[in-house]
N, C-alpha and C positions, 0 to 999 in steps of 0.2 A: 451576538455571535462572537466566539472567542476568536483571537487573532494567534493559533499555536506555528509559531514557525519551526520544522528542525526540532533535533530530538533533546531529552532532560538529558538522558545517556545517551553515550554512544558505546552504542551496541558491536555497530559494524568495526571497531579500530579494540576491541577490548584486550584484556591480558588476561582475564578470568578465565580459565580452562571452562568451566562449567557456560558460562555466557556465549565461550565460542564453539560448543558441540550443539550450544541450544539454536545457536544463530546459523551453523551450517548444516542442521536439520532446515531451517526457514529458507536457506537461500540454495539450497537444492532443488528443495519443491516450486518455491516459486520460479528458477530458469526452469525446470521439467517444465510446468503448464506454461509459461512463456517460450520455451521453444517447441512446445505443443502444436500453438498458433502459425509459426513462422511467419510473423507479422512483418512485412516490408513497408509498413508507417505505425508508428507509435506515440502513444500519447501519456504523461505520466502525470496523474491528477496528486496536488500534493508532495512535492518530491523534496522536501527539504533541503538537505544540503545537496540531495544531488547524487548519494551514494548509490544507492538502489539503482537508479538509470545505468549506471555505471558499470555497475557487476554484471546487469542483463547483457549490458554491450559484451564488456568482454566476456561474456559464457554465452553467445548466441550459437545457434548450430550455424543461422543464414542471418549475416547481420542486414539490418533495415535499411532501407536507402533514405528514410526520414524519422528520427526519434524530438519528440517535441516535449516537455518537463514545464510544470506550472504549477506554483505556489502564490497564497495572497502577496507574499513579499520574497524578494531575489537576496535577501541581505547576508546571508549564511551559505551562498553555495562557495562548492567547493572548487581549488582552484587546479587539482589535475582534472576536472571534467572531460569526457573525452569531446574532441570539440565536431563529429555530429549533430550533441546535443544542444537545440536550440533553449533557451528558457524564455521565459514567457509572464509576466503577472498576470494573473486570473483567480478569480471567485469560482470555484468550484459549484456553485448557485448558478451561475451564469459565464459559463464555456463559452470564448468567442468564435467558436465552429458552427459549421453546417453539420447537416446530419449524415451520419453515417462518415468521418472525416477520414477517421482511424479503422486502422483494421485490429488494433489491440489499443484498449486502454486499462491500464496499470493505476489501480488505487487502494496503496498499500500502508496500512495501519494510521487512515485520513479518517472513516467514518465515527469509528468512540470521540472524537473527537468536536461532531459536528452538532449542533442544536436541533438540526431535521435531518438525519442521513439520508431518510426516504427521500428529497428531494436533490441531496447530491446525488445520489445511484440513479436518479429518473435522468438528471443532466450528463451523469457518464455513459449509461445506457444506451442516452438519446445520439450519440457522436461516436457511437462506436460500430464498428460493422460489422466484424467476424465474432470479436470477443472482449468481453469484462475479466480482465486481473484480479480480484480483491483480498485483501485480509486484513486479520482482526486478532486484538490479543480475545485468546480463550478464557471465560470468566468463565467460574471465580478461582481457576488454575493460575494467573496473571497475578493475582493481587498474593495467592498466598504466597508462590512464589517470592514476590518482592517481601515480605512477612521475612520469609525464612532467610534470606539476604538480608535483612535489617533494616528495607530500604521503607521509606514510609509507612512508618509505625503510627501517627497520630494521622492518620489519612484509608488507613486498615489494608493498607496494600496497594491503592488506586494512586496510580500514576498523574501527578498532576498533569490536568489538562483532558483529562477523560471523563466525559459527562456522559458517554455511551459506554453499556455494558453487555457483551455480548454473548451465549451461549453460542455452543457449534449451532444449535436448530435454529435459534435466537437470530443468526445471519446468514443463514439457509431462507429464511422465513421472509425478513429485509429483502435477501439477492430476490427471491422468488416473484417478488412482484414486476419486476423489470426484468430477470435473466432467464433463460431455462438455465439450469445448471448442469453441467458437461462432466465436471472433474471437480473434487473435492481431496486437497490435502489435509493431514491435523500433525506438523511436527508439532510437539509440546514449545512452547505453551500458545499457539495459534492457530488459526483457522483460518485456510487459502482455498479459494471458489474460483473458478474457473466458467464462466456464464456467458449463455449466446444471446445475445439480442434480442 
């Protein structure tokens, strides 16, 4: 299992006009189906430095009265965190929650990432009560992308650290075994599900 902490880029802090109209399509959709929820316990599998938790805080319509964030390692989070946010180390394999813990859990751009995703979505699944978060870069929209940017040329586009490759149906198909699926965003270049228990 690879050990990806926190992002190659950062997407979220960019100056690239083009990065930040792609990035404010992503992070419209994903507070839309997060304040979908109005989740008053949250759980974010995966949270790198911590940004994502962050923007959900402040763009809540009804902020939570407990947001929880967990990565294998804490060593990158970020230091305006809003400090609701508790963090947490955790294997995404093995959640140290009971079932049903959350009433939302947010796991966002962790699965390309993983060696079994199916068995991380069976343990987000398993801990959530109202609703699953997810997204995914959109293959092979992702890689050309990074093509036409310049970025990973000798890798044909793929992002180091991504051993999963997703079609939009490709993670319809994944969420499907553990979610029904509620709401379905596609800003370019990703794929946001929205799934109930």
């Amino acid at each position: 299992m690879q050990n990806i902490v926190g992002n190659v880029y950062d997407k979220y802090n960019s100056h690239n006009p083009i990065t930040r109209l792609l990035m404010r399509g992503f992070l419209n959709s994903i507070s839309e189906l997060y304040n979908f929820i109005e989740p008053a316990s949250v759980l974010e599998v995966g949270c790198g430095e911590g940004k994502l938790a962050n923007y959900l805080l402040q763009h809540s319509a009804k902020r939570p009265q407990y947001f929880e964030a967990s990565d294998l390692s804490l060593d990158v989070i970020s230091a305006e965190s809003d400090p609701l946010i508790k963090f947490r180390e955790s294997s995404i394999y093995e959640l140290p929650y009971s079932e049903n813990s959350f009433d939302l859990v947010v796991c966002s751009e962790v699965l390309e990432h993983l060696d079994n995703p199916q068995s991380g979505l069976a343990e987000i699944a398993r801990v959530a009560k109202k609703g699953v978060l997810l997204s995914a870069p959109w293959e092979p929209a992702w890689r050309v992308l990074n093509l036409i940017r310049g970025k990973y040329i000798k890798e044909f586009g793929n992002t180091p650290g991504h051993i999963q490759h997703f079609s939009r149906q490709g993670l319809i198909n994944l969420a499907q075994a553990h979610l029904k699926i509620a709401k379905k965003r596609t800003p370019l270049p990703w794929t946001i599900l929205l799934g109930v228990p």
